[in-house]
Biopython code that builds the backbone (N, CA, C, O; Angstrom):
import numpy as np
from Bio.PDB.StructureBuilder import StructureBuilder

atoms = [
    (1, "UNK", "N", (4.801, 9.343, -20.764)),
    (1, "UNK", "CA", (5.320, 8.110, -20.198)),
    (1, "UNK", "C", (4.857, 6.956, -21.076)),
    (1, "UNK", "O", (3.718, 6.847, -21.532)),
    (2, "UNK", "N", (5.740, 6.211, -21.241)),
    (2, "UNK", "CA", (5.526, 4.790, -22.391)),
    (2, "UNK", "C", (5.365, 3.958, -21.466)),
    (2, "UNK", "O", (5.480, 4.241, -20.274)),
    (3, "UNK", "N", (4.989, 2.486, -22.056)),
    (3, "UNK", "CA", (4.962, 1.582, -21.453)),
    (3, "UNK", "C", (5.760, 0.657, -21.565)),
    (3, "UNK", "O", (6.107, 0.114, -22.614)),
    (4, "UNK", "N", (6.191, 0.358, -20.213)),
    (4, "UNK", "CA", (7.782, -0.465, -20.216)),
    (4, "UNK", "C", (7.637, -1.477, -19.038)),
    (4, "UNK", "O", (6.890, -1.396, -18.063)),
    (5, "UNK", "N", (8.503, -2.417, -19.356)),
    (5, "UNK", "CA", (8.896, -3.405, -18.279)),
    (5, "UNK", "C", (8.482, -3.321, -17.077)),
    (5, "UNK", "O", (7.776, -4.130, -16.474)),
    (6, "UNK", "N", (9.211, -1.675, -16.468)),
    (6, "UNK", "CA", (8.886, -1.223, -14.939)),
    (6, "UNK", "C", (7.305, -1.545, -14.659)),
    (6, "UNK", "O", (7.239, -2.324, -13.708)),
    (7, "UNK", "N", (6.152, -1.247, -15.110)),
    (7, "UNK", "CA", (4.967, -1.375, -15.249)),
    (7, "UNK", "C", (4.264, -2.635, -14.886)),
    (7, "UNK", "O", (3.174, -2.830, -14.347)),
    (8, "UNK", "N", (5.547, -3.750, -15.502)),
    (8, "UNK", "CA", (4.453, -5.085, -15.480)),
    (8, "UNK", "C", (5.369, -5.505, -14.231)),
    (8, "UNK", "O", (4.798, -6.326, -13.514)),
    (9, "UNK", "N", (6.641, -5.144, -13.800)),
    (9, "UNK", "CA", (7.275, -5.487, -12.653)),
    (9, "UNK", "C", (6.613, -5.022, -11.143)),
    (9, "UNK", "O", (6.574, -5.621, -10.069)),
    (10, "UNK", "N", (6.183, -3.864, -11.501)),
    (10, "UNK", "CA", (5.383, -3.421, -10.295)),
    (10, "UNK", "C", (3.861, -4.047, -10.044)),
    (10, "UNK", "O", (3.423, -4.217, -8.906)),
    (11, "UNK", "N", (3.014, -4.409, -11.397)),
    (11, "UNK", "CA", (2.401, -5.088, -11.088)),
    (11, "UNK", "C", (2.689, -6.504, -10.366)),
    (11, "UNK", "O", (2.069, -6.567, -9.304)),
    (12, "UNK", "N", (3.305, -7.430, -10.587)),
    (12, "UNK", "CA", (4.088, -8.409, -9.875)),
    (12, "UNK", "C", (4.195, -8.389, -8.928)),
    (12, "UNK", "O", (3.747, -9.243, -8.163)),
    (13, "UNK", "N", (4.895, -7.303, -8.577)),
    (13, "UNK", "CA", (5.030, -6.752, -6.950)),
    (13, "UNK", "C", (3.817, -6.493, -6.231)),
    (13, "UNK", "O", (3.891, -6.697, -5.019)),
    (14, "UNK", "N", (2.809, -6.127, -6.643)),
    (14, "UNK", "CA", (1.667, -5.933, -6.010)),
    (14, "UNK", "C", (1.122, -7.275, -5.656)),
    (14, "UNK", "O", (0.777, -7.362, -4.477)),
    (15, "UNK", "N", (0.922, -8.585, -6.550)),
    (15, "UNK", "CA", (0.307, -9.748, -6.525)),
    (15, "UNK", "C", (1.489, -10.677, -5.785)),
    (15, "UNK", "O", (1.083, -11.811, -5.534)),
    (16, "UNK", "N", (2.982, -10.393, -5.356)),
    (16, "UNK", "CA", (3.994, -10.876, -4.943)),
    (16, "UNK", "C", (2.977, -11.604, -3.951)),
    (16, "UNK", "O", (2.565, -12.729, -4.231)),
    (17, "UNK", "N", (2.587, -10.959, -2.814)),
    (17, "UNK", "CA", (2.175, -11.703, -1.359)),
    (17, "UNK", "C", (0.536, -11.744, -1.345)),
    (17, "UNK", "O", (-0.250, -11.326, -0.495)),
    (18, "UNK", "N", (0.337, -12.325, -2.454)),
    (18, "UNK", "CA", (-1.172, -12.886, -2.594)),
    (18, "UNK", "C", (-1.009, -14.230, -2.169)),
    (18, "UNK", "O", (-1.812, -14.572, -1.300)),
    (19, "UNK", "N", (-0.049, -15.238, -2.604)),
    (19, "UNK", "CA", (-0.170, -16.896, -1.583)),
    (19, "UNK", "C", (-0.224, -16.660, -0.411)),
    (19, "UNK", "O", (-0.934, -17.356, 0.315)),
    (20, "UNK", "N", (0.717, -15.325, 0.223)),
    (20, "UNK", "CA", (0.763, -15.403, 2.130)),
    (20, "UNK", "C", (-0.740, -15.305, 2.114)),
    (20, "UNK", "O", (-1.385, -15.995, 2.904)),
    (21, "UNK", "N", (-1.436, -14.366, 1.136)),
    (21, "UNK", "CA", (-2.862, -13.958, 1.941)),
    (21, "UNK", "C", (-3.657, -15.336, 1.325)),
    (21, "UNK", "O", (-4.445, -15.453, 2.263)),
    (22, "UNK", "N", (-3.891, -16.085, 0.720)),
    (22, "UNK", "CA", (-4.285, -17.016, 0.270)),
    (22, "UNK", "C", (-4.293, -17.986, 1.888)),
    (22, "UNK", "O", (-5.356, -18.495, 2.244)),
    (23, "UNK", "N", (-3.631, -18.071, 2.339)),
    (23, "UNK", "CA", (-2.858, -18.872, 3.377)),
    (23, "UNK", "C", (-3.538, -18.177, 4.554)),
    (23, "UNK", "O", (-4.287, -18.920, 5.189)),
    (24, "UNK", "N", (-3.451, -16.979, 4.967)),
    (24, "UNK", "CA", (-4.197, -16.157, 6.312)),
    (24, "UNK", "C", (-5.454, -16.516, 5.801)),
    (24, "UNK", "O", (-6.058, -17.248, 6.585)),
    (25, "UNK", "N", (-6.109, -16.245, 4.691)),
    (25, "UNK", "CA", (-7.674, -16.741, 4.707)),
    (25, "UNK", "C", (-8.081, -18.174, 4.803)),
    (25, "UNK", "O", (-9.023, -18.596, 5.473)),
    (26, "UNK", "N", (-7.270, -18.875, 4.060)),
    (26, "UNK", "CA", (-7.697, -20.317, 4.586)),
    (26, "UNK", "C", (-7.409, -20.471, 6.203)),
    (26, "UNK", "O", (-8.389, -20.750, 6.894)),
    (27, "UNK", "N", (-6.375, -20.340, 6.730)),
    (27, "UNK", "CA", (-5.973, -20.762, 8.012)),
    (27, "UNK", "C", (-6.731, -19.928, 9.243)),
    (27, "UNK", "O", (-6.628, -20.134, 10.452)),
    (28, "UNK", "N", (-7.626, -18.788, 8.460)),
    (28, "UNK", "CA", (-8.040, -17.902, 10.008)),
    (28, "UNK", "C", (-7.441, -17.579, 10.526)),
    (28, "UNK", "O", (-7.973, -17.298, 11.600)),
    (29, "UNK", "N", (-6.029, -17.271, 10.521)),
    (29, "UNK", "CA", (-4.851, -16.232, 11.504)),
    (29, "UNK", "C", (-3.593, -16.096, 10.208)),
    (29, "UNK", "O", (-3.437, -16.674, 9.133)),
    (30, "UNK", "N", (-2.777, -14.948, 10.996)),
    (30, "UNK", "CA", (-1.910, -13.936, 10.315)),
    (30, "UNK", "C", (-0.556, -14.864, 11.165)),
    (30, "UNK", "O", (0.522, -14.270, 11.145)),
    (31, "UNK", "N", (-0.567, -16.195, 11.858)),
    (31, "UNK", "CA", (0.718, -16.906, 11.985)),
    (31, "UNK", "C", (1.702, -15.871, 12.629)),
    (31, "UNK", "O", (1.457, -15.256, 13.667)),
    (32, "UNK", "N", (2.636, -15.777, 12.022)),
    (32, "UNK", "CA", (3.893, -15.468, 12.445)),
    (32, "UNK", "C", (4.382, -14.052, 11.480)),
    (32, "UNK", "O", (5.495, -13.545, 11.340)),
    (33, "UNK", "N", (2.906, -13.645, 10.848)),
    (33, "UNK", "CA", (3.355, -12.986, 9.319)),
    (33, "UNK", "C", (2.980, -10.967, 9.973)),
    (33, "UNK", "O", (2.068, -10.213, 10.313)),
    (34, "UNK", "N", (4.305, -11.027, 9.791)),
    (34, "UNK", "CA", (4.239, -9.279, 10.215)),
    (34, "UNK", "C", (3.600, -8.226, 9.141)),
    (34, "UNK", "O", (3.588, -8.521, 7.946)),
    (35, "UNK", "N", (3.052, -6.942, 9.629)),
    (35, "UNK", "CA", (2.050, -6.382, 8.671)),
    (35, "UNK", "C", (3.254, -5.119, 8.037)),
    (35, "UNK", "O", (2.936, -4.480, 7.034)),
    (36, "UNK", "N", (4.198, -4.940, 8.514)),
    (36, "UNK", "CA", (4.903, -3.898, 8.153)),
    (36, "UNK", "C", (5.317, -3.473, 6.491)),
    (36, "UNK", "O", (5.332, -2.382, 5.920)),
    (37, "UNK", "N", (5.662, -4.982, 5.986)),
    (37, "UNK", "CA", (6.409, -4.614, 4.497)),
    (37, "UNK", "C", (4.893, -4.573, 3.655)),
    (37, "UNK", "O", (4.978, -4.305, 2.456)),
    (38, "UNK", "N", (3.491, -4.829, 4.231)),
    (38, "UNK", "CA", (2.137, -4.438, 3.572)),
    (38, "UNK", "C", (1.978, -3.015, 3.696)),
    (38, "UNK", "O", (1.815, -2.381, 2.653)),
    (39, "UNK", "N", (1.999, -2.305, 4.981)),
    (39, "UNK", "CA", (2.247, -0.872, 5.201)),
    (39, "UNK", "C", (2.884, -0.372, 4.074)),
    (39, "UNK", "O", (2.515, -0.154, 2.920)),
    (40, "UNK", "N", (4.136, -0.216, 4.798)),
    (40, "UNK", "CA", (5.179, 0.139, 3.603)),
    (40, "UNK", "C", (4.681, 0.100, 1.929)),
    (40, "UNK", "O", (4.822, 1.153, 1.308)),
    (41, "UNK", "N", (4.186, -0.929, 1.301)),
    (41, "UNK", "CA", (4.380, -1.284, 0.121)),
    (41, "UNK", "C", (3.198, 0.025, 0.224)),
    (41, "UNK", "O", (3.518, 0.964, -0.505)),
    (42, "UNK", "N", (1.948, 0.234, 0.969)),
    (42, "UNK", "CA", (0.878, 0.902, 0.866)),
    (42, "UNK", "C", (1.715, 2.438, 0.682)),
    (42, "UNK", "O", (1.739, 3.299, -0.197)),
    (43, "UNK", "N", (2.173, 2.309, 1.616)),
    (43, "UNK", "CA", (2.458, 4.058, 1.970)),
    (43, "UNK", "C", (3.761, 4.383, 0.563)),
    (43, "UNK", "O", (4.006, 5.578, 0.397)),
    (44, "UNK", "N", (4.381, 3.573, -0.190)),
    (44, "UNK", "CA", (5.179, 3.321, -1.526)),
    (44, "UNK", "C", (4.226, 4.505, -2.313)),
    (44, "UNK", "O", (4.249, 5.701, -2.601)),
    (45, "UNK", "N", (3.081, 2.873, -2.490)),
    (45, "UNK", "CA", (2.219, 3.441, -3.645)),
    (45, "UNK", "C", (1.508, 4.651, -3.309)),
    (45, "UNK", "O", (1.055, 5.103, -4.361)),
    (46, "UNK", "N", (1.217, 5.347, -2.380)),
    (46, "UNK", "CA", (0.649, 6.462, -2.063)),
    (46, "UNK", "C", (1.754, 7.728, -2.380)),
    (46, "UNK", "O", (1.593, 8.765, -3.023)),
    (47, "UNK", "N", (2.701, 7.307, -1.802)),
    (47, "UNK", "CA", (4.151, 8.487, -2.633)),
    (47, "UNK", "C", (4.221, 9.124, -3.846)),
    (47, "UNK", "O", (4.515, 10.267, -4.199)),
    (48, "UNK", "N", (3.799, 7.866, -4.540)),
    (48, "UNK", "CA", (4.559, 7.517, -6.002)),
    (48, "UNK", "C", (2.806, 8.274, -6.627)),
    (48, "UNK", "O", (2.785, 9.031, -7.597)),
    (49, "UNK", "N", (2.174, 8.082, -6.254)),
    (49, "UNK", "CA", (0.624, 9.024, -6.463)),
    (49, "UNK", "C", (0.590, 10.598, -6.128)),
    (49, "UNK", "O", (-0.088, 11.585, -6.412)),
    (50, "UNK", "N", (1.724, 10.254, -5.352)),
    (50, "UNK", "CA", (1.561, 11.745, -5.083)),
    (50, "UNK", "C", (1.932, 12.444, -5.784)),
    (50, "UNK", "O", (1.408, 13.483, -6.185)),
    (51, "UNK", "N", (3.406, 11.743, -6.182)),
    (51, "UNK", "CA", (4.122, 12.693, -7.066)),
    (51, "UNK", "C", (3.585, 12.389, -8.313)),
    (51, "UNK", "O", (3.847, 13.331, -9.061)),
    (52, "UNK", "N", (3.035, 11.630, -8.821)),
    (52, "UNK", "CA", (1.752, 11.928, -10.038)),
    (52, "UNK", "C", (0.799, 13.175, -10.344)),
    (52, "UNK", "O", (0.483, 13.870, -11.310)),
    (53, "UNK", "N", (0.554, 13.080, -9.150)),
    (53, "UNK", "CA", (-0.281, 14.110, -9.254)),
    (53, "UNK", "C", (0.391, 15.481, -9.403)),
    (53, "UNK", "O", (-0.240, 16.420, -9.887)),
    (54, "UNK", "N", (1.863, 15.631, -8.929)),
    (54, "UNK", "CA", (2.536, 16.781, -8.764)),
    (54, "UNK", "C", (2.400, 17.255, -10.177)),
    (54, "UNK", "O", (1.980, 18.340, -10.580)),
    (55, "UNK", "N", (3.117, 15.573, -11.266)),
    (55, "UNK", "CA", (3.692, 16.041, -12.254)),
    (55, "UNK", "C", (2.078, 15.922, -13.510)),
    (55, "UNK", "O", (0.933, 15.562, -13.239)),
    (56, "UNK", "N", (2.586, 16.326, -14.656)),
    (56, "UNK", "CA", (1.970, 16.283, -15.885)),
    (56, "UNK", "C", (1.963, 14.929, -17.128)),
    (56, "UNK", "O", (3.035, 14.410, -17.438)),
    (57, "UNK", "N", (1.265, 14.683, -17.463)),
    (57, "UNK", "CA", (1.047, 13.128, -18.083)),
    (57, "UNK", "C", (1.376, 12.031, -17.650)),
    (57, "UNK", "O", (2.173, 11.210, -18.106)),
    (58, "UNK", "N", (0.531, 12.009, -16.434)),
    (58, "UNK", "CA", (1.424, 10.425, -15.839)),
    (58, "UNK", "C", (0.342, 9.661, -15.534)),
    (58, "UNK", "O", (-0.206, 9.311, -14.489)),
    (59, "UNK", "N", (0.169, 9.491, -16.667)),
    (59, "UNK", "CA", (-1.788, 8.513, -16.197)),
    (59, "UNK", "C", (-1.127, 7.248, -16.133)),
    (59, "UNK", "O", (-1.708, 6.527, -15.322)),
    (60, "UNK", "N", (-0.265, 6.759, -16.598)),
    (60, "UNK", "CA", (0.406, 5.267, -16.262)),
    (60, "UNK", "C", (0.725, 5.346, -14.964)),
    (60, "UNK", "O", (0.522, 4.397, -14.206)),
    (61, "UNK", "N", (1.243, 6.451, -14.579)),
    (61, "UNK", "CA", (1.895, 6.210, -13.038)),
    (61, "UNK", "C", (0.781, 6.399, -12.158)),
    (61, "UNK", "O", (1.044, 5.969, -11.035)),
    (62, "UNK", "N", (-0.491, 6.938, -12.271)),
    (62, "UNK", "CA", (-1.311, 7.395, -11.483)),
    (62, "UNK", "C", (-2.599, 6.069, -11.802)),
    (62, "UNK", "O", (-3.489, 5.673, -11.049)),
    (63, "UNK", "N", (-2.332, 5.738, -12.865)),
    (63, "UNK", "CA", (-3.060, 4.213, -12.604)),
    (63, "UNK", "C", (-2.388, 2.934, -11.980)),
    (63, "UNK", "O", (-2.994, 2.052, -11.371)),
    (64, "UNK", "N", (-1.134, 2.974, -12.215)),
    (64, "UNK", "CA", (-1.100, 1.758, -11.634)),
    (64, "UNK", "C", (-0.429, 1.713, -10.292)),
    (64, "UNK", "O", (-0.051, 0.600, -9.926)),
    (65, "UNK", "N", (-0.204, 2.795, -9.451)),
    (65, "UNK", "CA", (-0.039, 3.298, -8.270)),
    (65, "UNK", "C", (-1.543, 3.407, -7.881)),
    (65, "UNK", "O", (-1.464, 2.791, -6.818)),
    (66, "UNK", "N", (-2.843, 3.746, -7.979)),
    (66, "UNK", "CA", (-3.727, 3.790, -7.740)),
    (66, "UNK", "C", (-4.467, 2.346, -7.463)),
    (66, "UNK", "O", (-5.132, 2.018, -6.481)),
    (67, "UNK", "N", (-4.174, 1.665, -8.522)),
    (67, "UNK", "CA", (-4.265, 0.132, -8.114)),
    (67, "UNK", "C", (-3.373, -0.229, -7.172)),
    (67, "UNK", "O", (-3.890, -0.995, -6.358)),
    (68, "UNK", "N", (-2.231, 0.015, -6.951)),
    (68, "UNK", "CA", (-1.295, -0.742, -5.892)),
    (68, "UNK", "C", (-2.084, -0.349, -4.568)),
    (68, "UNK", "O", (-2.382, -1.129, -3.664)),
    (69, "UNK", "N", (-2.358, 0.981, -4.627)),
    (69, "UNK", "CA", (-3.080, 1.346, -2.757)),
    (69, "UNK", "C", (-4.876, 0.808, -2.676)),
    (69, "UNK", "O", (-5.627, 1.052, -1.732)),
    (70, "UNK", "N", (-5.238, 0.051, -3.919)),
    (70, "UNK", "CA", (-6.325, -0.774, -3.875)),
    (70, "UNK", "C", (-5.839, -2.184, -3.427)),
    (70, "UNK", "O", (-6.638, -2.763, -2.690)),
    (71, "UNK", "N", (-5.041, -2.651, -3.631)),
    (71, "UNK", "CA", (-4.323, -4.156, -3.856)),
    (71, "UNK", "C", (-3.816, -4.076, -2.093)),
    (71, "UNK", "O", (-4.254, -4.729, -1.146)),
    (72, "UNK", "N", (-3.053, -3.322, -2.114)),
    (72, "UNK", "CA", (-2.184, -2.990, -0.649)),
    (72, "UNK", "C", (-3.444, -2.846, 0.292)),
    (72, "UNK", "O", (-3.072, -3.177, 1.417)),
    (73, "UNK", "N", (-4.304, -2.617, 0.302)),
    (73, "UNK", "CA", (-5.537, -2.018, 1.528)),
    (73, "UNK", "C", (-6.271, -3.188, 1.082)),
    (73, "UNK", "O", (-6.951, -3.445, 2.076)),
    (74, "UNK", "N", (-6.471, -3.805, 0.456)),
    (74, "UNK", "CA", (-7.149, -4.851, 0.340)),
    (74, "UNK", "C", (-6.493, -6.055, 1.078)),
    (74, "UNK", "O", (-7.158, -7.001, 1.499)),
    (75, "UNK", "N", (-5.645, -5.992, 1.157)),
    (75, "UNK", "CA", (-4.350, -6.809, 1.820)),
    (75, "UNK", "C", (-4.255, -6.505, 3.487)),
    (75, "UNK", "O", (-4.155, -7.280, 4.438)),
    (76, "UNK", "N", (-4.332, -5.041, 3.413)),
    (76, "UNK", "CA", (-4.317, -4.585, 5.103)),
    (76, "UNK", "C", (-5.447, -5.144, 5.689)),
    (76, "UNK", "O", (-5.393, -5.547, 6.851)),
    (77, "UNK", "N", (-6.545, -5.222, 4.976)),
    (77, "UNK", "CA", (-7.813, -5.338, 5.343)),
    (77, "UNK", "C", (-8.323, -6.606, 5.910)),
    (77, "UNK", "O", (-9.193, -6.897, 6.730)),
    (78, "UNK", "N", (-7.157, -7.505, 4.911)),
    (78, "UNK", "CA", (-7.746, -8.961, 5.431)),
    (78, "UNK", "C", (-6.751, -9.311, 6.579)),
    (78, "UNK", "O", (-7.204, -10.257, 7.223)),
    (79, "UNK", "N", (-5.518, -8.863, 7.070)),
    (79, "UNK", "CA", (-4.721, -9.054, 7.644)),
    (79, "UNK", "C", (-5.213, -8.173, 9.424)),
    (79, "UNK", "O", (-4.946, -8.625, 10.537)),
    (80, "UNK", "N", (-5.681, -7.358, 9.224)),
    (80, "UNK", "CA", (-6.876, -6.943, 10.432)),
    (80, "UNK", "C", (-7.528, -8.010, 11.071)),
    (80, "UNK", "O", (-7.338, -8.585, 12.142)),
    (81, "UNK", "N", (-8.652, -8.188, 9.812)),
    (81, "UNK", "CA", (-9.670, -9.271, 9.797)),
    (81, "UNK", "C", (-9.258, -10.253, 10.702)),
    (81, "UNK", "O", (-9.797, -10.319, 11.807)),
    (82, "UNK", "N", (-8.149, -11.215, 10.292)),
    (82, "UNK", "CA", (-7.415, -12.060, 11.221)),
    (82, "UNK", "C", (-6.325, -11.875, 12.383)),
    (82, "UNK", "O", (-5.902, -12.926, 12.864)),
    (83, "UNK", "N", (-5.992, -11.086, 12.719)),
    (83, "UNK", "CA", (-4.825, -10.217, 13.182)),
    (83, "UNK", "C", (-5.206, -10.646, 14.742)),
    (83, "UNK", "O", (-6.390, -10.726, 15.069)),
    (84, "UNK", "N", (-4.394, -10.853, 15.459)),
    (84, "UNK", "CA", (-4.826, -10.844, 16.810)),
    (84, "UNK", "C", (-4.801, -9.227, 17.361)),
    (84, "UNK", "O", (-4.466, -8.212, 16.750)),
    (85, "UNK", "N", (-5.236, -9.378, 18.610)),
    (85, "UNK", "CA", (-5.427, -8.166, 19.174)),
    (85, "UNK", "C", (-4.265, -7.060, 19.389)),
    (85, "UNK", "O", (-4.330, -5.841, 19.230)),
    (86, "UNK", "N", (-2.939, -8.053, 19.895)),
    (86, "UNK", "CA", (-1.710, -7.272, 19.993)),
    (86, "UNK", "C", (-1.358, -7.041, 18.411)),
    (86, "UNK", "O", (-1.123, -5.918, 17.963)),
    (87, "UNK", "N", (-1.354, -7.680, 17.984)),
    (87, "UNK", "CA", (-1.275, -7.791, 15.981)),
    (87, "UNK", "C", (-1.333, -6.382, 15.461)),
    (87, "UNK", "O", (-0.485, -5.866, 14.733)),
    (88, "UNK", "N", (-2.910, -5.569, 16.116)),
    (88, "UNK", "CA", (-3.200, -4.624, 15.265)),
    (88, "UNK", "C", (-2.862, -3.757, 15.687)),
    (88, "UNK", "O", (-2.790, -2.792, 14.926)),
    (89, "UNK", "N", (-2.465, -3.568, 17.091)),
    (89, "UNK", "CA", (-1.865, -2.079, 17.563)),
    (89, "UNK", "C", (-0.505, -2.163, 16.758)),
    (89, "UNK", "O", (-0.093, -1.024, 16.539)),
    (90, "UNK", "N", (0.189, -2.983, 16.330)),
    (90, "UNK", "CA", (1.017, -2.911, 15.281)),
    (90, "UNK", "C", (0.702, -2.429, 13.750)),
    (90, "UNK", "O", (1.518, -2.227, 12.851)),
    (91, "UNK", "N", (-0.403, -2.333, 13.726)),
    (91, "UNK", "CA", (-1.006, -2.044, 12.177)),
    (91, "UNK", "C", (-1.432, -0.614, 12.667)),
    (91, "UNK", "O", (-0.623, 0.276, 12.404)),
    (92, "UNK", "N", (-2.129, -0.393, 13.076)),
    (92, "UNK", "CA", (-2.865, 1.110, 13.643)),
    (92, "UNK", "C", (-1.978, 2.395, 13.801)),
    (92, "UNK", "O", (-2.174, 3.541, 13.398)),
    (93, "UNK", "N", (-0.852, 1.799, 14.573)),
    (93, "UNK", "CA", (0.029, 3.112, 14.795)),
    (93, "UNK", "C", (0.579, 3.761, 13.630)),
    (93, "UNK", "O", (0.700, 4.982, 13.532)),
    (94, "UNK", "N", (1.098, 2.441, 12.245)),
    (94, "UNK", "CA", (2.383, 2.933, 11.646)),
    (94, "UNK", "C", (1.303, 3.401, 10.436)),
    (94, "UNK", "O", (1.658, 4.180, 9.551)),
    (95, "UNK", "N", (0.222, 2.952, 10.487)),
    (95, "UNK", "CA", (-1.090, 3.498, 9.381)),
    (95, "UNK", "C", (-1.296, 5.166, 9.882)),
    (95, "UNK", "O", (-0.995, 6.279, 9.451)),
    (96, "UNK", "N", (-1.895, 4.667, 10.885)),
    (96, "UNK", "CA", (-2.285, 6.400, 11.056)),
    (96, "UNK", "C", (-1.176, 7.525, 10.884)),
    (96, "UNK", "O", (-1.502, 8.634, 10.462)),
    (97, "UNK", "N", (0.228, 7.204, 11.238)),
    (97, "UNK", "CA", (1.581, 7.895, 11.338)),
    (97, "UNK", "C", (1.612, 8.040, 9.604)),
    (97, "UNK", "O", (1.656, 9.184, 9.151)),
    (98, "UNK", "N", (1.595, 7.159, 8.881)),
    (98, "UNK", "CA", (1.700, 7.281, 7.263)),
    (98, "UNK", "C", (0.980, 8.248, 6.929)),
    (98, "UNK", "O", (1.379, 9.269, 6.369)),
    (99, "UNK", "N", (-0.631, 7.882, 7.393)),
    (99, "UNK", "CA", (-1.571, 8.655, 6.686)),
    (99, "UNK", "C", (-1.271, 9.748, 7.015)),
    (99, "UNK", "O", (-0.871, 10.430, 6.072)),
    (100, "UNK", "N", (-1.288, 10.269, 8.031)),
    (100, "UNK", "CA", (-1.435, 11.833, 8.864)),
    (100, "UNK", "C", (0.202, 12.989, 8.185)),
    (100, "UNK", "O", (0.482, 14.175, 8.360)),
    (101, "UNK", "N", (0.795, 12.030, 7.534)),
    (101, "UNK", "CA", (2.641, 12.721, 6.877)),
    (101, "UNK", "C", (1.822, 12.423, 5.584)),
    (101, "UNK", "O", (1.857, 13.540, 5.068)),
    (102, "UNK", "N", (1.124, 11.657, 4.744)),
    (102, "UNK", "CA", (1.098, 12.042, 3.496)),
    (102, "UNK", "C", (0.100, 13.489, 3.352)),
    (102, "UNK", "O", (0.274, 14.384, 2.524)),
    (103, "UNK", "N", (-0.813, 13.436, 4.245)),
    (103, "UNK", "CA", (-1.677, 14.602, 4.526)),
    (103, "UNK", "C", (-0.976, 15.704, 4.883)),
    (103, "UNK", "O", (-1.056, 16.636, 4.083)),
    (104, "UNK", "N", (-0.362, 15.861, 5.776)),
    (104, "UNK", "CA", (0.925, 17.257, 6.047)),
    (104, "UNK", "C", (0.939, 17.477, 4.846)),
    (104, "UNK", "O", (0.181, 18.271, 4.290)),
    (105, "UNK", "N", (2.336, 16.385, 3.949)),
    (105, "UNK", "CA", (3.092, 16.840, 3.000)),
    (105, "UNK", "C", (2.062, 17.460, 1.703)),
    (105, "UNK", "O", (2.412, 18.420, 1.016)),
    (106, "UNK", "N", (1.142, 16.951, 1.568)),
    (106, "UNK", "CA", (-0.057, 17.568, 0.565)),
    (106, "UNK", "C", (-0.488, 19.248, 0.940)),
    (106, "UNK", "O", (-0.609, 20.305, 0.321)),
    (107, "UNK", "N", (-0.602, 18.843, 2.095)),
    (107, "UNK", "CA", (-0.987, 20.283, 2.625)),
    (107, "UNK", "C", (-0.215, 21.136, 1.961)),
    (107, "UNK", "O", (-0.375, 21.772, 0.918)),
    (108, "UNK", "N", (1.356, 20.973, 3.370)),
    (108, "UNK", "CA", (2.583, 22.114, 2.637)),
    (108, "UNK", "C", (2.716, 22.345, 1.200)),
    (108, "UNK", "O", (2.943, 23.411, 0.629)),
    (109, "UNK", "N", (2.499, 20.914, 0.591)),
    (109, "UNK", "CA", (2.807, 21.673, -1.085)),
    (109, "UNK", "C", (1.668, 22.229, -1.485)),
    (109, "UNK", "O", (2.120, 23.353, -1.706)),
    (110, "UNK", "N", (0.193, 22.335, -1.828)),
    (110, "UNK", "CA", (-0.666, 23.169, -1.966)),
    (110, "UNK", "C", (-0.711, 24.113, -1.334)),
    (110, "UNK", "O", (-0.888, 25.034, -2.131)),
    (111, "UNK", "N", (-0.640, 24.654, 0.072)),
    (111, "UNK", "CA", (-0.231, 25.615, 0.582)),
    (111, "UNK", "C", (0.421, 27.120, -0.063)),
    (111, "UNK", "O", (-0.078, 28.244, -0.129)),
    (112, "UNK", "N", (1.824, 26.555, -0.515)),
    (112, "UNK", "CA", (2.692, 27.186, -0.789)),
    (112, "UNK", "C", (2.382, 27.845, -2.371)),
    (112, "UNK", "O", (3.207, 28.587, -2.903)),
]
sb = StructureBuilder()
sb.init_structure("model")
sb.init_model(0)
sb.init_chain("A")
sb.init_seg("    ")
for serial, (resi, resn, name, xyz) in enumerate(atoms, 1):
    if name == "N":
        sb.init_residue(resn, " ", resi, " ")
    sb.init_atom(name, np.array(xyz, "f"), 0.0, 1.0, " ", f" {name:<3s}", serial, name[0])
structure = sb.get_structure()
């Protein structure tokens, strides 16, 4: 794998919603700001690791997917932090549901 465009675009994407969090830390609350497309972007980069790991020479993809689920959880983390109470049973469910299917799907394919 070379290094191309896609690379510095996804980085981008990772630092995209650093002003929202800039903004939840100054202000002490998560406003009106839903945690879902942070999920998502998390449970992305955890995919895209996975299938790194499936395949052979993909240290580009397995580094900078590895940073995205550092960047992304660093993000979940502060969005907790401030989150009201109803807030996080919105964060909790669709986390644990992610985590517990990337764990299956690891399973089944080592498994087999």
């Amino acid at each position: 794998m070379k290094f191309d465009d896609g690379i510095v675009r996804k980085l981008f994407f990772f630092f995209f919603c650093r002003p929202t969090f800039i903004r939840i830390f100054k202000k002490k609350s998560t406003e009106d700001f839903q945690s879902l497309p942070y999920l998502m972007a998390l449970f992305s980069s955890m995919l895209w690791l996975y299938y790194a790991m499936l395949k052979k020479d993909t240290i580009l993809l397995v580094t900078i997917n590895s940073f995205g689920c550092v960047i992304e959880t660093t993000y979940i983390a502060i969005y907790i932090v401030y989150a009201t109470r109803e807030s996080r049973v919105y964060i909790y469910v669709p986390l644990s549901i992610t985590t517990i299917a990337l764990f299956e799907t690891q399973g089944l394919t080592y498994n087999n």
